[in-house]
N, C-alpha and C positions, 0 to 999 in steps of 0.2 A: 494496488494503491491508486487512488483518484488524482490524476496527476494535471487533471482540468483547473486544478489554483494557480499553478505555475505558468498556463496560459494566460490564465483571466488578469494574471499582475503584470502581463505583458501589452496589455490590452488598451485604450484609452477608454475615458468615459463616456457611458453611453452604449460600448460594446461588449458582447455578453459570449461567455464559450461556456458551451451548453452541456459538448462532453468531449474527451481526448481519449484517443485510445493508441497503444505502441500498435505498429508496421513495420514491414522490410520493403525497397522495393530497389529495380536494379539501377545502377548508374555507371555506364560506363563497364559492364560484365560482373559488377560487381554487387555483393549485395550490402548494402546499407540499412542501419537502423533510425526509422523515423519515429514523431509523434504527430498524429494528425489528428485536430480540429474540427468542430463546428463550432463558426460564432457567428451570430445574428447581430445585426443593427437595423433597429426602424423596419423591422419584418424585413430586412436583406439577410440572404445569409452566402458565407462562406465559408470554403475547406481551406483551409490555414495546416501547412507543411514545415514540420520544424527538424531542425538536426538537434542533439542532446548530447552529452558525454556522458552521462547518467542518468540513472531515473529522475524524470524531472520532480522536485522538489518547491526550487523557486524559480522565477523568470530568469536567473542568471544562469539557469539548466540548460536552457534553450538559446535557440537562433533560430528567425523567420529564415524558411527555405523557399517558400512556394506560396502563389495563393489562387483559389479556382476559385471565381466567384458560380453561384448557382443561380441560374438562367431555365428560361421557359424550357428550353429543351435538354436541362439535365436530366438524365439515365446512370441506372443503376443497374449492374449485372454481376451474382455472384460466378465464376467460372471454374465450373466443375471440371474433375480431371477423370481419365478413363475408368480411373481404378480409385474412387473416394473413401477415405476412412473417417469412420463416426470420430468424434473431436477432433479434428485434425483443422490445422491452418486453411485460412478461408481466404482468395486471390477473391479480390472485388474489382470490377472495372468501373471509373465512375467517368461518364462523361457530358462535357458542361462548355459552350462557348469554341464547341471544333476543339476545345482541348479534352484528353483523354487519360485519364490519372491511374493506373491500375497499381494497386495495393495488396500486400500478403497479411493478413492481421489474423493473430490468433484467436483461438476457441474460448474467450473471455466473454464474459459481461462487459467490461465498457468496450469491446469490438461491436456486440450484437448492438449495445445501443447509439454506439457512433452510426450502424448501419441501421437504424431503428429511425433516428429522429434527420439522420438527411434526407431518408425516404420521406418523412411528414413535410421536413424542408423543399424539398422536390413539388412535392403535390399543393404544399400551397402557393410557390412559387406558380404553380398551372392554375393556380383557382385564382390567383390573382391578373392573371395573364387575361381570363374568361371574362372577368368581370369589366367594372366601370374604374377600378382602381388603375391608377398608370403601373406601369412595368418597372421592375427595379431599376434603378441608376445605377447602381455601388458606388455613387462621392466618396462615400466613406470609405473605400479600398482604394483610393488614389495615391493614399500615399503608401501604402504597401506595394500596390503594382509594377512600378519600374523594377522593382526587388526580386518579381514574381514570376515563374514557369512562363506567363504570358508572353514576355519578353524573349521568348526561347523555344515556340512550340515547334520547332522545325528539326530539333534534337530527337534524333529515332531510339538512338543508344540510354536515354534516361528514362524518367519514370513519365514527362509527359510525349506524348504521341499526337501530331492532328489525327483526329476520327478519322477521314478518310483513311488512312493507314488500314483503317479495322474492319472496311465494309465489305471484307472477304471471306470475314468471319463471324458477321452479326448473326445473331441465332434468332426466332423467332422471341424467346423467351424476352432478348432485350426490345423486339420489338411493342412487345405486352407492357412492359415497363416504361419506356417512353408514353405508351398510352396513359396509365396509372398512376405513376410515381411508385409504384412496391416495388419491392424486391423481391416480387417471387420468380423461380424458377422453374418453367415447366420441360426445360431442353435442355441437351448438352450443347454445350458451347467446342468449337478446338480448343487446344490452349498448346502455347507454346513451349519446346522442349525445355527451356530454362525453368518455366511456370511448375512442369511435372517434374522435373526433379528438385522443389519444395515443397512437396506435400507429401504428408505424413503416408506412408504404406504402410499394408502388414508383414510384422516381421517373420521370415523363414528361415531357423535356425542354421537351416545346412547351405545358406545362399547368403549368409553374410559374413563370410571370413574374409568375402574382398572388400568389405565396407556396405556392402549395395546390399538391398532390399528389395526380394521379390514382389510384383504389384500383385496379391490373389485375394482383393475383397469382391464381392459381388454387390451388385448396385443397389440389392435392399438393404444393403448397410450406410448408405449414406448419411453423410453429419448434415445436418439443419435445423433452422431454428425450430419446427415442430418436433414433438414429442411421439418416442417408440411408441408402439402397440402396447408394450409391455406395463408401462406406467397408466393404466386406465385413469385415475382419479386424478394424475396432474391432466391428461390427454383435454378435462374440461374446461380448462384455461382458455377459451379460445380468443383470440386478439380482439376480440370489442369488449372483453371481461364485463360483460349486463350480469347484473344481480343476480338473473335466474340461474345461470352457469355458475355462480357463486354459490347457490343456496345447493343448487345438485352436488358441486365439489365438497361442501362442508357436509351434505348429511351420506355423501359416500364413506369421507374420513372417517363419520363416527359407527358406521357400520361395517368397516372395512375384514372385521373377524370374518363375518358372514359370507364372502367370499374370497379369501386368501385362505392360503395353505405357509408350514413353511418346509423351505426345501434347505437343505446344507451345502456350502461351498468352499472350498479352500481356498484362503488365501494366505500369501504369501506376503512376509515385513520384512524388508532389511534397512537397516543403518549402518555408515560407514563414513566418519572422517577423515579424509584421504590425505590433511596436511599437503595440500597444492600442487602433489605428485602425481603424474600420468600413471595408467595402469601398463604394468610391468608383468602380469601375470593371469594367468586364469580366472575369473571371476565364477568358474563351474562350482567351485567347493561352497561357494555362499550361498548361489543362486541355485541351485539344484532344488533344493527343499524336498529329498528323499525320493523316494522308486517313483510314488503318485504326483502329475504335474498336477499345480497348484492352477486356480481357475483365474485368480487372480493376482499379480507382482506389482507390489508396491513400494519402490525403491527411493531412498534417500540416501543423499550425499552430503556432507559441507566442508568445505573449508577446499573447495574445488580448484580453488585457483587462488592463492596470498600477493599477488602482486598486486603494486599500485594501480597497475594501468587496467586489472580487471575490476576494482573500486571504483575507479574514476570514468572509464570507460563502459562500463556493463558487461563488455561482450569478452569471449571470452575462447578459445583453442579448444580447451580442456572440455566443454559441455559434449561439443560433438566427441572428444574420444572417451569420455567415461558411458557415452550413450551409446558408441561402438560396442564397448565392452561389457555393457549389460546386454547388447543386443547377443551376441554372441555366447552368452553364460547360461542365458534364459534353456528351463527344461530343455532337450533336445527330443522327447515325447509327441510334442504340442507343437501347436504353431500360434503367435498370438499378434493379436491387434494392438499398435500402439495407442492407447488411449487422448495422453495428455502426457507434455512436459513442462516445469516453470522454474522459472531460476531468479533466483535475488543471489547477486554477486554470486557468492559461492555456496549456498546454498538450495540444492537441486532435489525435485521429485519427482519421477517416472512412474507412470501405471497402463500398465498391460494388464489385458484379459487376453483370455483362449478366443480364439476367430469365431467359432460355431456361438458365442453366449454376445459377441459384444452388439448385436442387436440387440439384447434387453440393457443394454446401459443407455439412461437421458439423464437429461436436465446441467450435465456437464458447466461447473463453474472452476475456475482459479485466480486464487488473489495472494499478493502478499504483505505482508508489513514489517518496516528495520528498527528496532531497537537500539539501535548503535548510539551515540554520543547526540547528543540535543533530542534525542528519542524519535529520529528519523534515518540516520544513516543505516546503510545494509550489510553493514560486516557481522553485526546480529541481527536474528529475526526468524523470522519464521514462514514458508510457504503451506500453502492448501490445495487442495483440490476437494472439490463435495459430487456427490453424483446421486443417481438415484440408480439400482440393480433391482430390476422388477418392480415392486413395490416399495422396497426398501430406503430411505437415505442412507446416505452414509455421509463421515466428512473425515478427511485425513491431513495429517499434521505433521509435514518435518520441519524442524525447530535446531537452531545453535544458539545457546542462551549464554548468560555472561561469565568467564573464564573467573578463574583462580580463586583459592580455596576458601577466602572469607567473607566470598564474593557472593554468599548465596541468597541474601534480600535482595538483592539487584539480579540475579536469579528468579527470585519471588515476582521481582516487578517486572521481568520480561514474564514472564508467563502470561500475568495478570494483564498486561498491556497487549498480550497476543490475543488474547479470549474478548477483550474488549473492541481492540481493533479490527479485528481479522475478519468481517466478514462477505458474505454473497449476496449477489443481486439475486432476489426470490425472479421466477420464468412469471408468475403471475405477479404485472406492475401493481397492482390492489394489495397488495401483502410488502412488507416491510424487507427490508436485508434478513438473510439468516446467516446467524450466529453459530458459532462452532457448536455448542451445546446443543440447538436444536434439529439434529439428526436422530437416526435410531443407533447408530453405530458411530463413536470417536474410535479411530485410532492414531495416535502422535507418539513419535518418536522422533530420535536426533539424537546432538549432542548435547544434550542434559547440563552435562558441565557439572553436577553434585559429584561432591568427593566425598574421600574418609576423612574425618576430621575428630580430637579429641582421643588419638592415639601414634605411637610414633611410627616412623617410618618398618624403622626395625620389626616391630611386632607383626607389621601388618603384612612385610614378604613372609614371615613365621608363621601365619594363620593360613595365607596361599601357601603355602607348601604343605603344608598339614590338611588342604583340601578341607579347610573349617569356615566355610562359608557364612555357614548359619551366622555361627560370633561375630564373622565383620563386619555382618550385616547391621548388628546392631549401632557401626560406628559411622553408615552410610548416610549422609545428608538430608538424601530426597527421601529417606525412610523416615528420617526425626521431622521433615516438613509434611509430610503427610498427616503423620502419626498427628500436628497440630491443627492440621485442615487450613494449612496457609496457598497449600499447591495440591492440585490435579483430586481437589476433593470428588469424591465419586468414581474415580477412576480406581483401576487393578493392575497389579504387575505380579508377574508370574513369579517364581522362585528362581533366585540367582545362583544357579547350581554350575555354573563357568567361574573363570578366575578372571578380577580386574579386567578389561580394557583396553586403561591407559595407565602411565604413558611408556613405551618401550622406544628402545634404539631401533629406529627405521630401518627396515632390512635384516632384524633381528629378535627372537622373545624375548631377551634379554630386559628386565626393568631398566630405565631412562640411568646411564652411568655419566650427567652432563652434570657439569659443577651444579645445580639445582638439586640433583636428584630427589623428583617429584616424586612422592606418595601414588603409589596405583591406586585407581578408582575405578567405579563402574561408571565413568563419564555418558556411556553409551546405551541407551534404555530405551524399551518400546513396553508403551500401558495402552488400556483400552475402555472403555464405558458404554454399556449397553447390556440389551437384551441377548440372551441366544446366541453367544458366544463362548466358545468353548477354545484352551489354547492349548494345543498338541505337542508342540517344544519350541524351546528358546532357549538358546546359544549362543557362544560366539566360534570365532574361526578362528584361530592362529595359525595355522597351515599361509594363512596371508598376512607378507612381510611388509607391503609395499609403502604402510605408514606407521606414521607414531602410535596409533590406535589398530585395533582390529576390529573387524567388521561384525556386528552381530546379528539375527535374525531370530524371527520367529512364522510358525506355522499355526493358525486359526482356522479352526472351524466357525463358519459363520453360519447362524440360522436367517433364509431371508425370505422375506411375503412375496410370494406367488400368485396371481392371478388363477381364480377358475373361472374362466370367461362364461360356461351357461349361467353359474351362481351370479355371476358379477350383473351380466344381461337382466336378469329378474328382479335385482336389486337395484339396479340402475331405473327400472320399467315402472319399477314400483314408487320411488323416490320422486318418477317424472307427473304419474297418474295425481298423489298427495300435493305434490306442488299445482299441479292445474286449478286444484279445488279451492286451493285459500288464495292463490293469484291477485292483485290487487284489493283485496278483501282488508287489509289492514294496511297502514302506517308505520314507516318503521319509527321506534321512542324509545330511549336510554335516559339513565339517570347518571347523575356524575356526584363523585363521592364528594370532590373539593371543586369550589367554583370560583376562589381565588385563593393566589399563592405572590407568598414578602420571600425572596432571599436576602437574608441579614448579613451584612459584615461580607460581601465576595471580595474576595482578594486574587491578586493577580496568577492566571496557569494553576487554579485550584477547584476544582470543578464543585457542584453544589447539587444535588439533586435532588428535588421529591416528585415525589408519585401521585397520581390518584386513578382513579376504577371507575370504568366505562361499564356498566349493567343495563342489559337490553334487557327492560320489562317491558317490552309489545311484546305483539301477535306474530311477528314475523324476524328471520334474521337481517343484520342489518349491515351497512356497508358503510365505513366512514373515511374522513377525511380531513387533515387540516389545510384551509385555502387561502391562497393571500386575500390582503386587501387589495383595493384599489390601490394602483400606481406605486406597490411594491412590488420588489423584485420575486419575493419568497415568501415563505408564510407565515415568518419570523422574523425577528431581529439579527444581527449575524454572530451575537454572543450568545443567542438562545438554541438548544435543539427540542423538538418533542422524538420519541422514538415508543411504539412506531407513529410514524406521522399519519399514515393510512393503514387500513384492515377489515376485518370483516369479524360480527361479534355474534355467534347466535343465541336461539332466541333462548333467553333466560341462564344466557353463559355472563363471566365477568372478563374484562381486558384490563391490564393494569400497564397507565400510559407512563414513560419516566420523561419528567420536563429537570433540564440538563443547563445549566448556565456554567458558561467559563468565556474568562474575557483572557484572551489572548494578544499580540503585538497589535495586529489590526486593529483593533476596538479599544484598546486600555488608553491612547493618547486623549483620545476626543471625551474618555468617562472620568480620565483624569483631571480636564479641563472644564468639566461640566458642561463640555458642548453639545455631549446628550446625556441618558440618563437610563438607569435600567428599568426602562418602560414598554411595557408591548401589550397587544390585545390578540390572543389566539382566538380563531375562526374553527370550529367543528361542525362540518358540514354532514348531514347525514343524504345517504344515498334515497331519495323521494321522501325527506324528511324536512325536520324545520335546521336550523343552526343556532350552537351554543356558542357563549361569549365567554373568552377566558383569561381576565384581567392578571396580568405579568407584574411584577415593579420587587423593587429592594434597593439599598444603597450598596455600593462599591468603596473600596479603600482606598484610596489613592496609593500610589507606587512609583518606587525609584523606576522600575521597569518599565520603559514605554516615559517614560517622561527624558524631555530633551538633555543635554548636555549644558545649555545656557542655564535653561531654567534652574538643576540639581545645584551650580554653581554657583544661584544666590540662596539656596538651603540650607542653612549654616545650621536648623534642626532638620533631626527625620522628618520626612514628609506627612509623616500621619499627625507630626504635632504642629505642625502651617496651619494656619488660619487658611481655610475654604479659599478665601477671596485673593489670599495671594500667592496661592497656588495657580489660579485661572491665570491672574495677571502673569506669571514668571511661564506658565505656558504656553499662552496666549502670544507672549511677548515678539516682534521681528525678530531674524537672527542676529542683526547686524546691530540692535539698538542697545545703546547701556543705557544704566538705573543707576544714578549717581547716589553714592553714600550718604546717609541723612544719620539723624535722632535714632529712628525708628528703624533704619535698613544697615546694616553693616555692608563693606565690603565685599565686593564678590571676589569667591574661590580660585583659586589657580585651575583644580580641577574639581571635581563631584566628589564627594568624602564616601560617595560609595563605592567610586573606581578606586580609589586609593584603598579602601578598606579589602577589596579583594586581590588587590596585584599587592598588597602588602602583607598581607597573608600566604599570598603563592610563593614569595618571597623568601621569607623567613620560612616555610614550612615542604614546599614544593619542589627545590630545583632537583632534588633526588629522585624523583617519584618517577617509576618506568610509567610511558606510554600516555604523560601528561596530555592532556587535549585529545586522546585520541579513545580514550576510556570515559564508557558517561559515567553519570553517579548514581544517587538516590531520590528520588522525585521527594520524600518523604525532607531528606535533609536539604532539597535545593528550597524549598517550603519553609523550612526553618530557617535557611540563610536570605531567603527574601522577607521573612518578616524581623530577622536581623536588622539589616541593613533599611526598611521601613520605617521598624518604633525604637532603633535606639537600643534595643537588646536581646541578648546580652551584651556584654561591653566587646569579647570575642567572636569573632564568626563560628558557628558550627559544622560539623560535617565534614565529610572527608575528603583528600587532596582533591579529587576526580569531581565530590561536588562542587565546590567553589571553582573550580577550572571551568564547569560548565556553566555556572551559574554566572562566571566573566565574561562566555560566548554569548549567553540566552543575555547577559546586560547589552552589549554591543547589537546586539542581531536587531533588541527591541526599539533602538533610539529612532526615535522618526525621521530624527537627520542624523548620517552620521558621518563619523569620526571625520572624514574627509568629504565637507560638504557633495550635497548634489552638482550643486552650481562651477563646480570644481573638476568631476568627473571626467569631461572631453577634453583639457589641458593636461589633466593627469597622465591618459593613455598617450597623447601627444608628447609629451616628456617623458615616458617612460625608458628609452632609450637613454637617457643622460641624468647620469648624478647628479648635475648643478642644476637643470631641471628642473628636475622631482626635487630639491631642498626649495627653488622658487614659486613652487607650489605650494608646501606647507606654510612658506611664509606670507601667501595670503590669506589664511586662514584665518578665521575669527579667536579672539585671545584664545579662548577657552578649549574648542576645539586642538590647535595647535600645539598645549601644552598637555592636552591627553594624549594626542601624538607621539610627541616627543618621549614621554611620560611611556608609553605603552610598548614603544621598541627598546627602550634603553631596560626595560626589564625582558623585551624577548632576546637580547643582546645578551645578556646578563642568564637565563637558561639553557644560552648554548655553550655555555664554558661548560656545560655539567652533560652533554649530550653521550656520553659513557654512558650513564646512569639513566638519565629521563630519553631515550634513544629519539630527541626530537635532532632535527637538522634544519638548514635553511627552507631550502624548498619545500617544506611541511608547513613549519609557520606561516610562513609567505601564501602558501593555498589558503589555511585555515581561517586567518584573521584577513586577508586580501578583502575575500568573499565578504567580511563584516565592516570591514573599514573607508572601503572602497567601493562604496553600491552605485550601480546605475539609477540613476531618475527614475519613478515608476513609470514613465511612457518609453522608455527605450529600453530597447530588446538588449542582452548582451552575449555576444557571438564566440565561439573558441577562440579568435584572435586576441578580444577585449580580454578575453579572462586571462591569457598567459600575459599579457601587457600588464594587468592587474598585480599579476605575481611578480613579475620585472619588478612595476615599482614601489610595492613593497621591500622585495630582495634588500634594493639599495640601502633602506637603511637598517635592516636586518644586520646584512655584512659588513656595515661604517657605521663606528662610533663618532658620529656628527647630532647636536641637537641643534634646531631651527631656533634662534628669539625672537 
């Protein structure tokens, strides 16, 4: 997840954070999770240190820790450990100003390109140094600094060090880099004991029953940003990516038969959700996968950890012992490399190869995306890893989608929101993200979550007993969603020739004997899509008690391209000779299908797309680009995307570009007010060509969402039937100012008729509903309840408990100002400590504000008498609506202190029935 927005709304204006990537580093013997920064002002730039309790999300995720401004004599030095494993965790030493920052950042995409554009940061910081230009200042870190590491460099025990500390152990490599600004490494660095026991080793089955890991890689397996030998046709990518490297890479791809072979490998798939119990037992019966060790283990977990504090916190006990225990389960045959691990909350994926092959593994990415409630949180979602295996892609998928039994279009919609979201930074910056689909090999599994549905319980332990698979099959979920091509179209799954699953008594086969007693399902499934795949078996375990589920696997045969390096040489030789000959000879020239495009009627968080087709009719392949204008930030508007934005087309091939509008909280106040407009002019720049103009525009609908709290309360109709001009004006309007009742204007509202419409519905329909606020809904129906609540109908809100519950969050989350003014915020945390306080806060609230207040606790008041049932408590409410009700200023950061203050003075009126007049 791109966690760079949560910096940048921390940001003031003017300043820019380029890219964020997660760290660990030590403090005090300890190790800590950070997010570290690069943000640029006026060609200054800085590394910005932040603490998180979670994945950062919004700025209220964060707290400034540190800030290292970048100076003429910033240096960069990755530091290598004796014993390096290909993807493994990458220690960087950055140092800048005698201060010395060293960082542990994983084998991600936004790590390489956090280390990608400080090194550009570096080197122009030196070319400005050279020139006639003056030297940076940092003004604009002034008021960060007091705050920052700077104030502190003389702390040996934390993550900054003076330099001098290091000059015992400069390696020539950093001295290259001082020269440069890169990051390249041509030496080994020492590194200290702490340093090596964070890095990923290969694991020795018969050497970690104490925990530890014998170090046995040899140095030609080193992880870095270059690519194996084994990947010939990415190997062309080379870091100035020139056109010609371009034109060889693409007529290698389409030749590629002519020198690959393919060769067959095993790998190995398990799933297992472990219900947030430690392992208890052997993990050999899973992980074995028969007499032949498998070449490659590609293991998932979820539900690894159910506690709040691994939600709220990220981090987690359990990751290290469920990693123990695969480490230890793995074939005892073989010995293997650990590849790659990633986790979102509680959902985890490990992948190991055999030592002797993991030199042909490159390109190594991992990302993930949560599904969970407002369609970000990580209690659902789904992890990846993609790789390349010789010639091969591949991309893999463990996934926990949305629970319980009739829950299976919000099932639909996590998928769909995986496949959309989910994807990798391509190694060549000329090429766009790759998408899960565009690999040669999907494999996803998980917890699925499809049940049996449309038979009863009874019948269905009657059919497992009877070993009648086949019949139950037909009453299996993901079988009837298939079967309609809503889910995992393309894809295969083997025969389900095992019984159920889920759910049992823990510690027991026994079916689930809890006042629910759940219907068994095959909750837990592994499918695949591709060529040259072949599947050898798939099972599951019951021999393993240790959760409500049992663990399943499977065994594939994988077919994968192999290089013949003389074939490849002649074909490469040959590609090189044809390219010399037409070399500047032609111009690159495309035609474009559509050369303007109206979206009609966008409405608010509903996305719009169309397409059109880039067709290179020249002489030559071509290289494109969408560029900004002058004196914007991007190359776009920030409610527009094009995808891809850049690429590479050959000659007499077609691209088909998707131009994507969705107005979101950020953008819908200013299009609601008509302070802009949906207008833009796309740039297509062609690589030694001319550039195409791509005229943007459409109207937008105006929306309760994203419009203020004052304004909705002199809307006495839905907003889509307001006259234009006194929409502006009521949004436009001061917060503080009234519009006195005339002829023509009625009185203004106590509160917005569309907060009342949704907490009056939660009301009368809601206080029973398990796991209120904590369950999303349907995108589908939160759509119909926002154009509810827009045009007036129907007279009823639509959709289900869970949508309208979210659709109350997504209202509060949108207001520009909210519930508890901005202006309000630093008196709030100030009285949070005192009841009498915090009521003399909201009673300087603006009328309207204060009676939503009032208004919004006396019904969460009012849902804890049912806390049986909807299993909400104090301190849940209090986190969930704080965070909306109670927002920091967008120029101020908000630190773990501010946020439990936050929850303090919510609490108070949570647990007292007192309202404010």
């Amino acid at each position: 997840m791109d966690q760079s927005v949560a910096v940048q709304d921390s940001l003031e204006e003017g300043e820019n954070c380029i890219v964020a990537a997660q760290c660990q580093f030590f403090v005090n013997d300890v190790i800590e999770s950070r997010l570290v920064s690069l943000v640029e002002c006026k060609s200054e730039y800085g590394i910005f240190l932040f603490t998180h309790r979670r994945m950062a999300i919004t700025k209220d995720d964060i707290s400034l820790d540190k800030v290292i401004p970048i100076t003429k004599d910033c240096t960069i030095e990755e530091v290598l450990s004796e014993f390096p494993v290909l993807g493994s965790d990458m220690t960087v030493r950055i140092t800048s100003d005698n201060v010395l920052l060293e960082l542990q950042l994983p084998f991600s995409s936004h790590s390489r390109r956090f280390l990608d554009e400080t090194c550009k940061a570096c080197h122009g910081v030196d070319k400005q140094h050279m020139s006639v230009d003056p030297c940076p200042r940092f003004l604009w870190l002034s008021k960060y600094l007091p705050k920052s590491a700077l104030a502190s460099v003389s702390e040996k025990k934390g993550a900054f060090i003076p330099a001098a500390e290091f000059k015992g152990i400069e390696t020539e490599a950093s001295d290259n880099m001082r020269k440069t600004g890169t990051a390249t490494v041509n030496g080994k660095s020492q590194v200290s004991e702490e340093t090596k026991q964070n890095i990923q080793n290969i694991s020795d089955n018969n050497a970690v029953r104490d925990g530890k890991v014998k170090p046995e890689v040899s140095n030609d397996m080193v992880r870095s940003s270059s690519y194996t030998v084994a990947n010939k046709a990415q190997m062309l990518a080379m870091p100035q990516f020139e056109l010609r490297d371009n034109l060889i890479k693409c007529e290698l791809l389409k030749r590629e038969e002519s020198y690959t072979f393919t060769k067959d490998y095993r790998f190995f798939v398990g799933t297992y959700n472990v219900n947030g119990q430690s392992p208890k037992e052997s993990l050999l019966p899973w992980l074995k996968g028969g007499t032949e060790p498998p070449d490659i283990y590609l293991v998932g977990f979820q539900e690894l950890d159910l506690s709040k504090e691994a939600f709220i916190f990220s981090d987690t006990p359990k990751e290290q012992e469920w990693s123990k225990a695969v480490h230890e389960g793995l074939h005892p045959e073989s010995k293997y490399a650990m590849i790659k691990v990633i986790r979102l909350v509680g959902i985890m994926l490990l992948f190991y190869v055999k030592k002797e092959l993991a030199e042909y593994i490159s390109a190594i990415e991992a990302e993930y995306v949560g599904t969970g409630i407002m369609g970000r949180m990580g209690n659902k979602g789904a992890v990846g890893i993609r790789f390349n295996f010789h010639n091969s892609s591949l991309c893999i998928v463990n996934c926990h989608l949305a629970a319980h039994t009739e829950e299976y279009e919000r099932r639909n919609q996590d998928f769909r929101d995986i496949c959309s979201r989910l994807t990798f930074r391509s190694f060549d910056p000329v090429l766009p993200n790759l998408p899960i689909m565009k690999h040669d090999t999907v494999l996803w599994f998980g917890d699925l979550n499809y049940r049996i549905s449309d038979v009863d319980v009874e019948q269905v332990k009657k059919l497992i007993d009877e070993r009648d698979f086949k019949t139950l099959y037909k009453y299996d979920q993901l079988k009837k969603q298939m079967e309609e091509k809503a889910v995992f179209d393309g894809f295969t799954e083997g025969e389900l020739k095992f019984q159920p699953t889920y759910k049992y008594d823990t510690g027991s086969d026994q079916w689930d004997t809890s006042e629910k007693c759940r219907t068994p399902a095959w909750c837990d499934r592994i499918l695949w899509k591709g060529k040259n795949v072949k599947q050898l078996q798939y099972s599951s375990h019951l021999s393993l008690k240790t959760s409500d589920h049992k663990p399943v696997s499977s065994i594939f045969e994988i077919g994968i391209k192999v290089v013949n390096e003389e074939l490849y040489r002649k074909t490469f030789e040959e590609i090189v000779r044809t390219l010399d000959k037409m070399e500047n000879e032609c111009i690159p020239s495309v035609s474009l299908s559509e050369h303007e495009f109206y979206f009609k009627d966008v409405k608010y968080m509903q996305r719009q797309v169309q397409t059109f087709t880039i067709y290179n009719d020249g002489q030559v392949p071509c290289q494109f680009q969408f560029i900004q204008k002058l004196e914007e930030p991007a190359y776009c508007k920030p409610w527009l995307t094009a995808q891809p934005c850049k690429g590479f087309v050959a000659q007499g091939a077609k691209l088909e570009i998707e131009l994507e509008v969705f107005v979101n909280k950020t953008t819908a106040t200013k299009l609601t007010s008509q302070e802009e407009k949906l207008e833009d002019i796309l740039i297509l720049h062609l690589e030694r060509g001319k550039d195409y103009f791509v005229p943007i525009s459409g109207n937008y609908l105006p929306s309760c969402f994203g419009s203020s709290l004052q304004a909705l309360c002199y809307m006495r109709e839905p907003i889509q039937d307001m006259p234009p001009e006194l929409i502006q004006q009521f949004t436009l309007m001061p917060l503080h100012q009234q519009i006195e009742p005339s002829d023509t204007l009625e009185k203004q509202l106590d509160i917005p008729k569309e907060l009342w419409m949704l907490v009056e519905h939660l009301y009368r329909n809601a206080c029973y509903q398990a796991d209120l606020f904590q369950q999303p809904g349907l995108r589908t129906e939160f759509e119909e309840i926002r154009d509810c609540l827009d045009t007036g109908m129907p007279d009823s809100l639509p959709g289900s408990n869970h949508s309208v519950a979210e659709a109350l969050l997504l209202f509060l989350d949108a207001l520009p100002e909210p519930v508890i003014c901005y202006s309000h915020y630093h008196q709030s945390l100030d009285s949070s400590g005192s009841h009498t306080q915090c009521k003399q806060v909201i009673s300087t609230l603006p009328q309207c504000h204060k009676n939503a207040f009032n208004y919004l606790m006396a019904f969460l008041r009012e849902l804890l008498k049912y806390f049986m049932f909807n299993n909400l408590d104090v301190s849940t409410l209090a986190s969930i609506f704080g965070s909306l009700l109670l927002r920091p200023p967008p120029a101020i950061k908000q630190d773990a202190a501010q946020k439990k203050k936050v929850q303090e003075f919510i609490e108070h009126f949570i647990s007292k029935q007192e309202d404010i007049s």
